[in-house]
FIKOLZA-1660 file (N, C-alpha, C; in steps of 0.1 Angstrom, whole numbers, plus 5000, padded with zeros to 4 digits):
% residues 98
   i   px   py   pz ch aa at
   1 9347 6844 9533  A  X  N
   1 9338 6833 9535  A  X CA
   1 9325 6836 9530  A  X  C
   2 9316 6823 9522  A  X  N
   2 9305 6830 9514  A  X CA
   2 9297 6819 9518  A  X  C
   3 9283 6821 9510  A  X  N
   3 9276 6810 9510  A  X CA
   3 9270 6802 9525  A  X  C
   4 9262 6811 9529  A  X  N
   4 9258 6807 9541  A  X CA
   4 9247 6798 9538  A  X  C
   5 9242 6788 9544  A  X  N
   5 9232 6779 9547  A  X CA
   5 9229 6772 9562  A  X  C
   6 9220 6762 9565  A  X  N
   6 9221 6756 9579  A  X CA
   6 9227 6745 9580  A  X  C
   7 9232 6744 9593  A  X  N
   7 9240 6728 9599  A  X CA
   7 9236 6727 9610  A  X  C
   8 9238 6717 9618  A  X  N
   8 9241 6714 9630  A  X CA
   8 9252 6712 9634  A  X  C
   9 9256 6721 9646  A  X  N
   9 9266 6723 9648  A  X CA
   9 9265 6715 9661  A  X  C
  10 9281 6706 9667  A  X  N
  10 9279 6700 9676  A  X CA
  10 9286 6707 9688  A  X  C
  11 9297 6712 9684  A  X  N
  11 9301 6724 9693  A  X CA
  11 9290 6733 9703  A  X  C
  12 9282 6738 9692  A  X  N
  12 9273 6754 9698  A  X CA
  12 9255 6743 9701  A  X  C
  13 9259 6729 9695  A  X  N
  13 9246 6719 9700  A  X CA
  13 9234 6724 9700  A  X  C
  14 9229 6734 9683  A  X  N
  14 9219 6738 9683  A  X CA
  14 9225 6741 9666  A  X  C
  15 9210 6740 9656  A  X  N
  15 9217 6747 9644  A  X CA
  15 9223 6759 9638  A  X  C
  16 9230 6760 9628  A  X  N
  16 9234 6770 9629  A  X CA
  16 9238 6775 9615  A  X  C
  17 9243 6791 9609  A  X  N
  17 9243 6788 9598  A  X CA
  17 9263 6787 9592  A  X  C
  18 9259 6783 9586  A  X  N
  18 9273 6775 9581  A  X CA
  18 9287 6785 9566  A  X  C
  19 9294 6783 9567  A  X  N
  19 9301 6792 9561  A  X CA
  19 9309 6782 9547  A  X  C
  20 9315 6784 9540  A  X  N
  20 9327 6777 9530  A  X CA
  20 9339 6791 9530  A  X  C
  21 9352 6785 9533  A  X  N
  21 9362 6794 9531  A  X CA
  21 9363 6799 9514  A  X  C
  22 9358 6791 9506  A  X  N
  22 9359 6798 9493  A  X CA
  22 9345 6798 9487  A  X  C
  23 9346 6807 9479  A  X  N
  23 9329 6810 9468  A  X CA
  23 9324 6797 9463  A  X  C
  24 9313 6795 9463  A  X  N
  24 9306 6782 9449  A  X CA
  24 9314 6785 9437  A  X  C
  25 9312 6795 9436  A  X  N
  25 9313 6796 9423  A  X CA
  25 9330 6793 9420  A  X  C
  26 9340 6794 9426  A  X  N
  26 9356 6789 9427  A  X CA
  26 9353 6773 9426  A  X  C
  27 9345 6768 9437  A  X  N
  27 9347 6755 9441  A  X CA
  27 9341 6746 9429  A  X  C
  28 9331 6753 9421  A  X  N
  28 9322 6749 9408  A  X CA
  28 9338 6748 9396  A  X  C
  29 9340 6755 9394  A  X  N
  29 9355 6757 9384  A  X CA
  29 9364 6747 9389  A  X  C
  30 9365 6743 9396  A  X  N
  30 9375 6740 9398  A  X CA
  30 9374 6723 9398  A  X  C
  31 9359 6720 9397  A  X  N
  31 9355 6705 9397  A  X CA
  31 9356 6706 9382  A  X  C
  32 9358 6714 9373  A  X  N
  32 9358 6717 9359  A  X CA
  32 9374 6708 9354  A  X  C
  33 9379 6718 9370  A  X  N
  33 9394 6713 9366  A  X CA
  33 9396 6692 9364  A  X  C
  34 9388 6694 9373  A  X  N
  34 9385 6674 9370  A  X CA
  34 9385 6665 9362  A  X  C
  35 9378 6669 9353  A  X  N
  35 9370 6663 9338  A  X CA
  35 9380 6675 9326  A  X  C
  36 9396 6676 9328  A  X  N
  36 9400 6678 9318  A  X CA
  36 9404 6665 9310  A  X  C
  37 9409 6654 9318  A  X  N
  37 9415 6639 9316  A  X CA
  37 9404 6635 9303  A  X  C
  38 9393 6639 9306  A  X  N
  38 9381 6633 9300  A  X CA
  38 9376 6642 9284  A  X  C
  39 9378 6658 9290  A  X  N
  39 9380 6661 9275  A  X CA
  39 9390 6658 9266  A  X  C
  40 9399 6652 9270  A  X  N
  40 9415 6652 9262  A  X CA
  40 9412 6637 9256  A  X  C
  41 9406 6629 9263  A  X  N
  41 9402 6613 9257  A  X CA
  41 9403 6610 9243  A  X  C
  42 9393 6618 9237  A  X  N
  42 9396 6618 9221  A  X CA
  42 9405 6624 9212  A  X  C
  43 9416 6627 9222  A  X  N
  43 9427 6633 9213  A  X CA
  43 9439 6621 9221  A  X  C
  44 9435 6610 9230  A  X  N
  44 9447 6602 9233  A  X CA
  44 9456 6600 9225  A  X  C
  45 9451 6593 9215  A  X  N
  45 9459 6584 9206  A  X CA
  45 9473 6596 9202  A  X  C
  46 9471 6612 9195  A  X  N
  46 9480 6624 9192  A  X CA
  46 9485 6622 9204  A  X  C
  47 9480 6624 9217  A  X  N
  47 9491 6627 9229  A  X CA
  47 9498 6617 9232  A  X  C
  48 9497 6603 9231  A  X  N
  48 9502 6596 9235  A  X CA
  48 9512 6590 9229  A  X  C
  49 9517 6595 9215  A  X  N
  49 9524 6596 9205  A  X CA
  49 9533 6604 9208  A  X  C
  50 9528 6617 9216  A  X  N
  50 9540 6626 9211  A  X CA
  50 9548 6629 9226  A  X  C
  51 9555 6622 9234  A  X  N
  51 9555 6624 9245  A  X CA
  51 9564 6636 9248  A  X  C
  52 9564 6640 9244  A  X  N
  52 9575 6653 9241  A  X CA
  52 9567 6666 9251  A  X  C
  53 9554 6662 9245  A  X  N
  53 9541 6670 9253  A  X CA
  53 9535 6664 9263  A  X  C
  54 9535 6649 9260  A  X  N
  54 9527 6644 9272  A  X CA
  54 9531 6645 9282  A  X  C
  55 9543 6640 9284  A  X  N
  55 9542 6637 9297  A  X CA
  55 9547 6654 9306  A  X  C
  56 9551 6659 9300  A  X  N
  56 9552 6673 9312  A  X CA
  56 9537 6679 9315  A  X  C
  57 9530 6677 9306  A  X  N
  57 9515 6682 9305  A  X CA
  57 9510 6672 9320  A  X  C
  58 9512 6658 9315  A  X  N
  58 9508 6649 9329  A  X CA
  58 9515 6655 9342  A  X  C
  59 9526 6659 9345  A  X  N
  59 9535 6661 9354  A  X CA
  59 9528 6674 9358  A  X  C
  60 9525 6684 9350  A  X  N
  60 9517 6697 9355  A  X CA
  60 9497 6697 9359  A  X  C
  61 9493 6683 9356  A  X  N
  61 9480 6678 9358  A  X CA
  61 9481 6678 9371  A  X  C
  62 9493 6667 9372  A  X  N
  62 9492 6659 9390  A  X CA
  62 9495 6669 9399  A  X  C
  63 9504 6679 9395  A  X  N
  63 9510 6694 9406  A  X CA
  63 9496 6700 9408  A  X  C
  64 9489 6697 9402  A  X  N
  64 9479 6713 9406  A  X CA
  64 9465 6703 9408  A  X  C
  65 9466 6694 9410  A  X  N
  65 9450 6685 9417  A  X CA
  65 9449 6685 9431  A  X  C
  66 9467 6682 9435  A  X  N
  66 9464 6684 9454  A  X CA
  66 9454 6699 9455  A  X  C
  67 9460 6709 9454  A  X  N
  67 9455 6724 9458  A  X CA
  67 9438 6721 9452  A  X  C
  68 9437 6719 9440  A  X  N
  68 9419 6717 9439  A  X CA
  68 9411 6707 9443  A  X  C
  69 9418 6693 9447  A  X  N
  69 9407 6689 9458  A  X CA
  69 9405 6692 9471  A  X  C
  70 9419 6697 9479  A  X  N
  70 9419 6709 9487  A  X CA
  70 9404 6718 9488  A  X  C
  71 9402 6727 9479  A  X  N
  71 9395 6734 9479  A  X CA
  71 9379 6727 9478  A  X  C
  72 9374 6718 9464  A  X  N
  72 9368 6712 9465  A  X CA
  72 9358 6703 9476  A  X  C
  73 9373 6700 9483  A  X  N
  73 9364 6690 9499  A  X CA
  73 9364 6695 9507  A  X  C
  74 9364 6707 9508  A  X  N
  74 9367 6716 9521  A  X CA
  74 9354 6717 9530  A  X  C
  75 9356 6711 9541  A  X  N
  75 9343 6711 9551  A  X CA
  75 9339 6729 9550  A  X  C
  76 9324 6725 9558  A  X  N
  76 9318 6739 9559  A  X CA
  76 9321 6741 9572  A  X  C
  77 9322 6757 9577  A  X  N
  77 9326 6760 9588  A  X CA
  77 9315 6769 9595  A  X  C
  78 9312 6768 9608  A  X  N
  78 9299 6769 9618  A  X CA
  78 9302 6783 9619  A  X  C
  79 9291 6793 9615  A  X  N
  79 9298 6812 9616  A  X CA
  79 9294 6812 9630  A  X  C
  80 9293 6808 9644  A  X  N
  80 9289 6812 9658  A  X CA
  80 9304 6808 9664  A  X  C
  81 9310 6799 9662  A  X  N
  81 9323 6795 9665  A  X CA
  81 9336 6792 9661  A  X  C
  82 9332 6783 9646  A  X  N
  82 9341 6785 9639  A  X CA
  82 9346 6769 9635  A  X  C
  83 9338 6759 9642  A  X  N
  83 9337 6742 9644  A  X CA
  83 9341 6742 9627  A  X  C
  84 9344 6732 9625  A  X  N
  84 9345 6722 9613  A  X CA
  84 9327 6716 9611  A  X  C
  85 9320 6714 9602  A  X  N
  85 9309 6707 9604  A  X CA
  85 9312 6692 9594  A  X  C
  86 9303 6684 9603  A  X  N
  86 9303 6671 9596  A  X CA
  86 9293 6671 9588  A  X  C
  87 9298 6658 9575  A  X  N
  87 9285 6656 9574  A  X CA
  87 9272 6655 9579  A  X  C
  88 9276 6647 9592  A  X  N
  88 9264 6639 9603  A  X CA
  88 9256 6650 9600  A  X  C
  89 9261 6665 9604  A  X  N
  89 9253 6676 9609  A  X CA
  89 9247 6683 9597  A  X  C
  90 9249 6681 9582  A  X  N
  90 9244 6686 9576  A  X CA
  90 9230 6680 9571  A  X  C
  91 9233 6664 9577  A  X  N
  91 9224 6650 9572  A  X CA
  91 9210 6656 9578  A  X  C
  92 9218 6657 9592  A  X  N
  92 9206 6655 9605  A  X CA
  92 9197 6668 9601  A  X  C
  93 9198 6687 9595  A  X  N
  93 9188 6693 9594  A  X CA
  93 9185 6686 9577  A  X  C
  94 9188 6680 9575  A  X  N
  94 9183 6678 9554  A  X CA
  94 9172 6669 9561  A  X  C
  95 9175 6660 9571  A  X  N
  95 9165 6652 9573  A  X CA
  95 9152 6657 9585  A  X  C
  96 9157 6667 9588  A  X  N
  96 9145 6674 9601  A  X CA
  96 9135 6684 9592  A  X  C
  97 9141 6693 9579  A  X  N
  97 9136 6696 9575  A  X CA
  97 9124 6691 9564  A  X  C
  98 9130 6683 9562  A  X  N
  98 9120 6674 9550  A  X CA
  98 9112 6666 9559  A  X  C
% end
């Protein structure tokens, strides 16, 4: 678990600092994995011709997006207890601080 910052935690009902089960820097890569659809755009017209490629290439896109938005949306987790945090609670210090 990395990347500590603050939340409010509603469990421990005081702020607290907050955890992610995986690194930035995984969860950064892996939003990469997102915008392949988008680099491939300009080569539609070749893929979509040759389906020989396309479509198992599609079939191996769709298998591996569950596991990366998995990772991607993964709430942050409260290091005093171990809560799930909400947004609410990330909202409420972005807005006490500022």
């Amino acid at each position: 678990m990395t990347e500590s910052s603050r939340a409010f935690c509603a469990r421990c009902d005081h702020e607290v600092d907050v955890e992610h089960r995986h690194s930035r820097r995984l969860r950064r890569l892996l939003k990469g994995y997102l915008l392949i659809p988008l680099l491939s755009l300009p080569a539609f017209p070749v893929l979509a011709s040759d389906y020989v490629f396309c479509i198992p290439a599609m079939m191996l896109y769709m298998l591996g997006i569950g596991p990366v938005l998995v990772i991607v949306r993964d709430p942050p987790l409260c290091c005093e207890c171990g809560a799930l945090i909400s947004g609410e609670g990330r909202a409420a210090v972005h807005a006490i601080s500022q």
